[in-house]
N, C-alpha and C positions, 0 to 999 in steps of 0.2 A: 414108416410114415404115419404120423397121427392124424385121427380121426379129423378134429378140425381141420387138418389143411384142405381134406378133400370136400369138406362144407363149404367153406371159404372158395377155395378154389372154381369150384363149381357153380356157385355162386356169381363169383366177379366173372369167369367167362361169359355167363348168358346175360348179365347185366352188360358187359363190353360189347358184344353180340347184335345186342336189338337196335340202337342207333345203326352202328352196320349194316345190319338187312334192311333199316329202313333206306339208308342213301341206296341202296344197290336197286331198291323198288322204283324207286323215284327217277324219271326221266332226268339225266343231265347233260343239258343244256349246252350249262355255262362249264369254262375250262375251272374253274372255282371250285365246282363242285366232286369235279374228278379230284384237286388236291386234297382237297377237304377228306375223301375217302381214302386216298392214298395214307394220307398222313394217320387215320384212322387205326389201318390197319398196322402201321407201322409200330403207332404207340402199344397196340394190344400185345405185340410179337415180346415187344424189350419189357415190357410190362410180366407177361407171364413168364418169360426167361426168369425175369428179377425174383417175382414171386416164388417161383419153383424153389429157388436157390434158398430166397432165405425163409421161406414159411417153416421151414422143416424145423428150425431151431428156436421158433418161437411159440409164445405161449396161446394157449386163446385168447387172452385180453390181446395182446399184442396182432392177433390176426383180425381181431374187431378193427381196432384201430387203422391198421391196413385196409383193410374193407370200407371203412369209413373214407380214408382218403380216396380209394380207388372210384368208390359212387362218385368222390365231387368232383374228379377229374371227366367219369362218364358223361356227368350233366353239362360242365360245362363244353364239353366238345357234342353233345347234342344240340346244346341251342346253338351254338354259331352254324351247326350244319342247317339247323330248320331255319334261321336269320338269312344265311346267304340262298336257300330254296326258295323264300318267299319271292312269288313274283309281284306282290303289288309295287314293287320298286322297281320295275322293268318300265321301263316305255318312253317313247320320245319327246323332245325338250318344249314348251312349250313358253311363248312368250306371253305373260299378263298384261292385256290391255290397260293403257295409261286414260283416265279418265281426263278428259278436256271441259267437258260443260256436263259434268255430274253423268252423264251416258256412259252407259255400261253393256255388254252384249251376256252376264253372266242371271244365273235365277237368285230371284229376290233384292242381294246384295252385292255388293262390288270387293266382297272379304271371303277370307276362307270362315267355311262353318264347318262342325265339327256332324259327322255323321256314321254311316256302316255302307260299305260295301259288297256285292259276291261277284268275287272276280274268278274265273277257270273252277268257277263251284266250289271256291273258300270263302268263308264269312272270316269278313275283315270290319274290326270295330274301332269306334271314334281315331277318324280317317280324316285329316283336314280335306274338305274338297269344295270346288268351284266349278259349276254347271255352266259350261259356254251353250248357249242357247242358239247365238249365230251359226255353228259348226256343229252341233250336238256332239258335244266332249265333254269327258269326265273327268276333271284334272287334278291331281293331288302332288303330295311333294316327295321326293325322293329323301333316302337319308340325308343328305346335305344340304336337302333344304331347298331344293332347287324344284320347279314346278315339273312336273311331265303328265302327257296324257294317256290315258291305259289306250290301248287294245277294245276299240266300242265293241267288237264282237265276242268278245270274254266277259264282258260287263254284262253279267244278265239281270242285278238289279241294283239299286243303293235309296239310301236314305237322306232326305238332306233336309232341315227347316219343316219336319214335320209333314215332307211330302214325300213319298214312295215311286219310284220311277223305274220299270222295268223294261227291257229289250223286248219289241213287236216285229216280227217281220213277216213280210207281204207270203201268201200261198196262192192256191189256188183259187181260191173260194175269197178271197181278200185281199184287195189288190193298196193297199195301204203304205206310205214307207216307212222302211226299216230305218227303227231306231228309239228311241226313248219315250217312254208316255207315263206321264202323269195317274197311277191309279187312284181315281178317284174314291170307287164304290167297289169290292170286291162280292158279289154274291151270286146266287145263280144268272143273273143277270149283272152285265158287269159295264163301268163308267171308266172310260178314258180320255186324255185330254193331252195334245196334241200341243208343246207350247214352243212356240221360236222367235225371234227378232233378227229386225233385217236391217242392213249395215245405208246410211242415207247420207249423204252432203247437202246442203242447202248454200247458199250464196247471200250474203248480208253486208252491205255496204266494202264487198269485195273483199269480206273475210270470209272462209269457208270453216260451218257450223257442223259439227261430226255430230251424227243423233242416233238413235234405234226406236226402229218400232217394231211394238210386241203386236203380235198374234197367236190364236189362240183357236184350235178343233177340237170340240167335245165329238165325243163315238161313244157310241150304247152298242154292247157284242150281246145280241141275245141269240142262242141254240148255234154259237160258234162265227155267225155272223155280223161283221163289225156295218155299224149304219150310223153315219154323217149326221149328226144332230144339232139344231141350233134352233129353233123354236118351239113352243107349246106344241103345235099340230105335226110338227117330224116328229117328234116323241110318242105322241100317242097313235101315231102311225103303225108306228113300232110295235104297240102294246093292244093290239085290233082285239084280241080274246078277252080284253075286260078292258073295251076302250070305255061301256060307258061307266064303269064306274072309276075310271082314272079323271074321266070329265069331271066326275061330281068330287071328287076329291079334292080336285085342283079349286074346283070356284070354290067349296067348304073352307078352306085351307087360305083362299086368297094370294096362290102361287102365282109370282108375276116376275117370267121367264127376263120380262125388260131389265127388271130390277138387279137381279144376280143370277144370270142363267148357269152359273154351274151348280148352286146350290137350288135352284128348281128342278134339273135335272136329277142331281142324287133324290134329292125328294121324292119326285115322282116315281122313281124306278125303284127305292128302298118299299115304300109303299107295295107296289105290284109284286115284287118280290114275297110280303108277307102271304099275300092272298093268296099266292101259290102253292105255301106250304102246309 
């Protein structure tokens, strides 16, 4: 038996091997996933039969060659196993609101945008997805296209339109609900913001007019405590240890919470933040 076979050989089994141990690591689920590994093992079995047989009378170019085809068979039955493990195709059918008079219950737009998800603590990138705000659902499309909504408690955060939205939920110390928030500000002092719309009928010469209204809770978490904020003076409530120089900053600055109180709040709190450092 030459030298090469046993390079070769040695070789293609721990290459066959690592897909392998990884389905066997990997929670399954799905009955998919058992064939998927069956068939794995199956192909490796007639695979090394085959090999045994004829490596012995081939030459080294010729076990390259082998070797070469053998990787492209590994890779390809690797990714169909990590394809059919991926859960962000898992989850229930969801139907897309038909717009009547331009109202939508979704963020921003009434279209998919293109974003990132971490869903069961995998980052999943450019993700079509649409934020139902009335339900706080994360909704994306399965391979065929079809809408479904994940699992909101696997959803620990995503990206959509340039805003970041992570899973909060209520403890002891925080009596908040569970579910999606807008991060604003991320620093030692942190801005959150609270956004939903709510499903309305109205009556108009005995047509009934489908609408949403948005609403919208900013929260300042300072030393792990989340606190309701919505004017000037609940802010610097907040920030008692250098309230007077958040005063003087505000009236210097000419911050006027009426105008755009989300962008007063990051302000004032990114500010407080430096002084602490």
């Amino acid at each position: 038996m030459s030298e090469p076979f046993f390079v070769v050989s040695f070789i293609f089994l721990t290459d066959w091997l690592a897909p392998v141990l990884y389905l066997s690591l990997v929670p399954r689920d799905l009955q998919m996933m058992r064939r998927i590994r069956f068939v794995a093992i199956v192909i490796i079995l007639i695979q090394w039969c085959g090999m045994s047989s004829t490596c012995l009378s081939q030459d080294t170019h010729t076990d390259t060659s082998f070797l070469a085809l053998s990787k492209k068979k590994q890779i390809s039955l690797y990714t169909t196993a990590i394809e059919y493990q991926s859960r962000l195709y898992n989850g229930s059918d969801y139907i897309v609101y038909q717009s009547h008079y331009e109202e939508h219950p979704y963020f921003k737009i009434d279209d998919w945008a293109t974003g990132s998800i971490v869903y069961w603590n995998e980052l999943y990138e450019n993700v079509p997805i649409l934020y139902d705000l009335s339900t706080d659902q994360v909704i994306t499309e399965n391979r065929g296209g079809h809408p479904i909504k994940l699992v909101a408690e696997k959803v620990q955060s995503f990206t959509v339109s340039e805003h970041t939205f992570v899973r909060l939920t209520r403890d002891g110390n925080n009596k908040i609900n569970d579910g999606f928030y807008d991060r604003l500000y991320d620093g030692n002092v942190k801005v959150y913001a609270r956004l939903m719309k709510l499903y309305r009928e109205t009556l108009n010469n005995k047509e009934v007019i489908p609408s949403y209204t948005e609403g919208i809770r900013y929260y300042v978490v300072k030393d792990g405590i989340f606190h309701t904020v919505k004017t000037k003076k609940s802010v610097l409530q907040i920030l008692v240890d250098r309230k007077q120089e958040m005063k003087t900053f505000v009236r210097k600055n000419r911050i006027r919470f009426k105008n755009n109180r989300e962008v007063a709040i990051v302000r004032v709190i990114e500010y407080y933040d430096s002084l602490k450092q």
